[in-house]
C-alpha positions in Angstrom: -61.7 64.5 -1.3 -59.9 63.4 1.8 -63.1 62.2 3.3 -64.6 60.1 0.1 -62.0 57.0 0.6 -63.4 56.1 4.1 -66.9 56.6 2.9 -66.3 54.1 0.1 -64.7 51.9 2.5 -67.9 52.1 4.9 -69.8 50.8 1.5 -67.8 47.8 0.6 -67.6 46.8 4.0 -71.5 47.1 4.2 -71.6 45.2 0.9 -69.1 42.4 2.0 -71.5 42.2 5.0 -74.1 41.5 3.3 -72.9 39.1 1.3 -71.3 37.4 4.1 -74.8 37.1 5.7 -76.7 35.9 2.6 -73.9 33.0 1.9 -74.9 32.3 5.6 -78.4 32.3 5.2 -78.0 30.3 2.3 -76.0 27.5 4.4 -78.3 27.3 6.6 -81.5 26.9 4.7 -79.4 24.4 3.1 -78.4 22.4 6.5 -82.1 22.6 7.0 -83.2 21.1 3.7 -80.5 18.3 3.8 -81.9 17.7 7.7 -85.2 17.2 6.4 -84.3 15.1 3.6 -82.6 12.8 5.4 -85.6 12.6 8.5 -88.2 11.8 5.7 -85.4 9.1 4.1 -85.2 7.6 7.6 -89.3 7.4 8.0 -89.4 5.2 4.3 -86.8 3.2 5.2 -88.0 2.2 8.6 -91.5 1.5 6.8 -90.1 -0.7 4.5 -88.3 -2.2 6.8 -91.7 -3.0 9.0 -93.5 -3.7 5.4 -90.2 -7.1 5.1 -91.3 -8.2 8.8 -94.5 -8.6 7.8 -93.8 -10.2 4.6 -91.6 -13.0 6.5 -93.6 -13.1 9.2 -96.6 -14.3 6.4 -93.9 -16.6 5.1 -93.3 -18.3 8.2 -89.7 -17.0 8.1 -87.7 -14.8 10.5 -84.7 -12.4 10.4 -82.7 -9.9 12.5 -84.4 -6.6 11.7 -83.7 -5.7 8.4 -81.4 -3.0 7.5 -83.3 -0.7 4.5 -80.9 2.2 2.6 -83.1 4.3 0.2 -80.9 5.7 -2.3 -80.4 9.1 -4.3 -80.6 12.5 -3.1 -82.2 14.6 -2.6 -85.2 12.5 -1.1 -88.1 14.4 -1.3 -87.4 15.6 -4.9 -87.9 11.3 -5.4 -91.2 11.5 -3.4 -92.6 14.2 -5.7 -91.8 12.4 -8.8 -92.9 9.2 -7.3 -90.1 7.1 -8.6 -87.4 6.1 -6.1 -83.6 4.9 -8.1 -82.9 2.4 -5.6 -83.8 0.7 -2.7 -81.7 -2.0 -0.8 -82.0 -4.3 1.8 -80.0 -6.6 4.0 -81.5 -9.3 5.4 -79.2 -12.2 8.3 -79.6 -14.7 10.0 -82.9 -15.7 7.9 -84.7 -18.6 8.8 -87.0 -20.3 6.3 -88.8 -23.6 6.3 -88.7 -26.6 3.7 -90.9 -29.6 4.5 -90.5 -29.0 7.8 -87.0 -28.8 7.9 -85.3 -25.2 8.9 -83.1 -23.8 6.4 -80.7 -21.0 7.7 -79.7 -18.0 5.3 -76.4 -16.6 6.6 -77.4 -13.4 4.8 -79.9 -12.0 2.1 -79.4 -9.0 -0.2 -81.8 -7.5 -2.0 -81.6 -4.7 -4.4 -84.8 -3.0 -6.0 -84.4 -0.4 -8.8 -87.2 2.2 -10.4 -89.1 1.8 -7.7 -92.7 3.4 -8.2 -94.2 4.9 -5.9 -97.1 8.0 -5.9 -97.4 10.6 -4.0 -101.3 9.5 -3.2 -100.3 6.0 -2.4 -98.0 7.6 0.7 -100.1 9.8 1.6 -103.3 7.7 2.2 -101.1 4.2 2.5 -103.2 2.8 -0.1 -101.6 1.1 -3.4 -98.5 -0.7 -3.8 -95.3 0.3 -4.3 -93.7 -1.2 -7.5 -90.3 -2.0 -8.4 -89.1 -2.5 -12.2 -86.9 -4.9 -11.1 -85.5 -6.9 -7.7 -82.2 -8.6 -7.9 -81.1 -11.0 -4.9 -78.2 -12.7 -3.7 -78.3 -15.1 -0.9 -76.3 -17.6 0.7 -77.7 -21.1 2.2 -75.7 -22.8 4.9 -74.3 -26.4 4.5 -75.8 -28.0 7.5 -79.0 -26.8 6.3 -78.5 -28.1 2.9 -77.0 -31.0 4.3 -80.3 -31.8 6.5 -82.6 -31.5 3.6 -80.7 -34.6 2.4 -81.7 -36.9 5.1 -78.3 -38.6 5.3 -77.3 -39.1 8.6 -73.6 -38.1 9.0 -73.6 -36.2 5.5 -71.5 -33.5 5.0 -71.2 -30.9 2.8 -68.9 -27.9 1.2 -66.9 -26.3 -1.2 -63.6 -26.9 -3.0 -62.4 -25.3 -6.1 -65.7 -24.0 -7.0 -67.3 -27.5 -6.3 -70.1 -28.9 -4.3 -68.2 -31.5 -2.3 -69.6 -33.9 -0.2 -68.6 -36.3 2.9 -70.7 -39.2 3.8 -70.2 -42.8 5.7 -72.0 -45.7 4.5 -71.9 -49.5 5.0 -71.3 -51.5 1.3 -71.1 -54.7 1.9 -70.7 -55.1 5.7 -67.5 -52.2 5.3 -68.2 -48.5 7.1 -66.0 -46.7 4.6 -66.4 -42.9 4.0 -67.5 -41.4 0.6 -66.0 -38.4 -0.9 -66.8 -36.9 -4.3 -68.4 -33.6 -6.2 -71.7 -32.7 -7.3 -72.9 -31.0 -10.2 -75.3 -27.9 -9.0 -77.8 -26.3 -11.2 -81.2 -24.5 -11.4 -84.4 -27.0 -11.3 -87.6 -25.7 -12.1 -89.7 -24.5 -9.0 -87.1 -22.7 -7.2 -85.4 -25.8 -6.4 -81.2 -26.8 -6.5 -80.5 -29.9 -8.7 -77.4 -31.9 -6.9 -76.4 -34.0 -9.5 -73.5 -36.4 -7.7 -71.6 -38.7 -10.3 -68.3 -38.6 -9.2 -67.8 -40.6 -5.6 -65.4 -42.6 -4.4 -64.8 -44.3 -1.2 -61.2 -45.8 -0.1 -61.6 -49.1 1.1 -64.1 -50.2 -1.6 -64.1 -53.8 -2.4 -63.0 -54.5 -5.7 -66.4 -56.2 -6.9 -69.2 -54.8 -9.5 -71.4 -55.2 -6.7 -69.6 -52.6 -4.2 -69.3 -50.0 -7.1 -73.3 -50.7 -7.6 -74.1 -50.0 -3.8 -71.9 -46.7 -4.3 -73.6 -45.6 -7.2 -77.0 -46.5 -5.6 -76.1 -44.1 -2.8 -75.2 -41.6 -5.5 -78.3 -41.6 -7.0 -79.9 -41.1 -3.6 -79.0 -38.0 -3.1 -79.4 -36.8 -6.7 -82.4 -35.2 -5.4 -83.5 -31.4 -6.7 -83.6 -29.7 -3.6 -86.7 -27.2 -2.6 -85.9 -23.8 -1.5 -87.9 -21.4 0.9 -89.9 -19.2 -0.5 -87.8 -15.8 -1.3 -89.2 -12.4 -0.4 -90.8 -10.1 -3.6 -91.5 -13.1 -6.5 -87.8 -13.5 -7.0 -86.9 -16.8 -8.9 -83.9 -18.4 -8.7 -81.6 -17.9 -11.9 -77.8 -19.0 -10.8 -76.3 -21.4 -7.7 -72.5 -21.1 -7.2 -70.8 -23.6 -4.5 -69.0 -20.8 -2.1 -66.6 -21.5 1.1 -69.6 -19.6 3.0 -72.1 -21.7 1.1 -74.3 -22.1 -1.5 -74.5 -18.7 -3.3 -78.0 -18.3 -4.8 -79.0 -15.0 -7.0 -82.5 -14.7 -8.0 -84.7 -11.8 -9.8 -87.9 -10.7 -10.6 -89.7 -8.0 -12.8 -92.3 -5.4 -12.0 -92.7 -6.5 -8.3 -95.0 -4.9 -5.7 -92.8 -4.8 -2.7 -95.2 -3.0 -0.2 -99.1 -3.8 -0.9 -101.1 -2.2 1.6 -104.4 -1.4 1.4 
């Protein structure tokens, strides 16, 4: 009897050994699953990535590289399915062109959800890759706004949730320097409508033909404003005067977002 306590001891040590070993095992296999989920993550996000180069490049457009984060884990259980939650993308320091004229996008953010994707169409790179819908949010620099204009000396920002602009002209012989809002909207085509019918200039002669001068100048630059061409079909749907510029979100439905093949 004396001898049965450190044979049952022996056991559950054995058994706690054991254990110990297949919790390891366990760990392990699950470091290396979570390593290899992550590696494949990193090889689709750098393709994308390469797949937006070549989109601007077609566009005429240029960017630091972008910056791709595929979502939702684990990875590979995505791949198999062939549908991806999300995708997002950072695009700065974009570069576009309108009539000739360089427009600079301080940043660009894209976010694409259900993305579609089969297993076949990775494997062979031949299909596209389909998102059920892109959402975008950019912002536009002033100066470049500004230039699109054709003012010389116009200036433009943002005050109270305004477009606000600052321009000399000569009315009547006078350099005197306008100030005033502008209302901002959505024009079909992708383009901004600057709509400016509230400017004043201190200084202004008090005759109906000053104020007709100023409002001829107003209407001058009531003009709706092209934008360059946006990555993935997205169409402009809201502009919001911001300190860091003019805010623009955009969308688009059912997009392919890598065709290849």
């Amino acid at each position: 009897m004396t001898e049965a306590y450190p044979a049952n001891g022996r056991r559950r040590r054995r058994g706690r050994g054991v254990l110990v070993t297949l919790v390891v095992l366990l760990l392990l296999l699950g470091g290396l699953l979570v390593v290899a989920d992550r590696v494949a993550t990193g090889v689709a996000e750098r393709a994308i990535a390469d797949q937006v180069e070549r989109e601007l490049t077609q566009q005429q457009a240029r960017s630091a590289p972008p910056q791709v984060d595929v979502a939702g884990f684990p990875f590979l259980t995505q791949v198999l399915g062939g549908r991806y939650e999300r995708i997002s993308i950072v695009l700065t320091d974009v570069q576009g062109s309108v009539q000739g004229n360089a427009v600079n996008l301080p940043r660009l953010d894209v976010d694409a959800r259900g993305v579609r994707a089969s297993l076949d169409t990775l494997r062979s790179g031949q299909g596209d890759v389909v998102a059920d819908t892109v959402n975008g949010t950019g912002t536009i620099a002033y100066d470049s706004l500004a230039r699109l204009l054709d003012r010389p000396g116009l200036k433009l920002g943002a005050q109270n949730g305004k477009l606000v602009v600052t321009a000399p002209v000569d009315i009547l012989g006078q350099k005197l320097t306008v100030t005033g809002t502008a209302d901002v909207t959505v024009a079909e085509g992708n383009k901004v409508a600057l709509r400016f019918n509230d400017l004043n200039a201190e200084g202004l002669p008090a005759v109906p033909l000053a104020r007709t001068l100023l409002n001829n100048y107003a209407k001058g630059i009531s003009v709706d404003v092209p934008l360059p061409e946006l990555p993935f079909q997205l169409s402009v749907r809201k502009v919001e005067p911001r300190p860091e510029g003019l805010t623009v979100t955009a969308d688009a439905r059912d997009v392919p977002i890598n065709q290849v093949g």
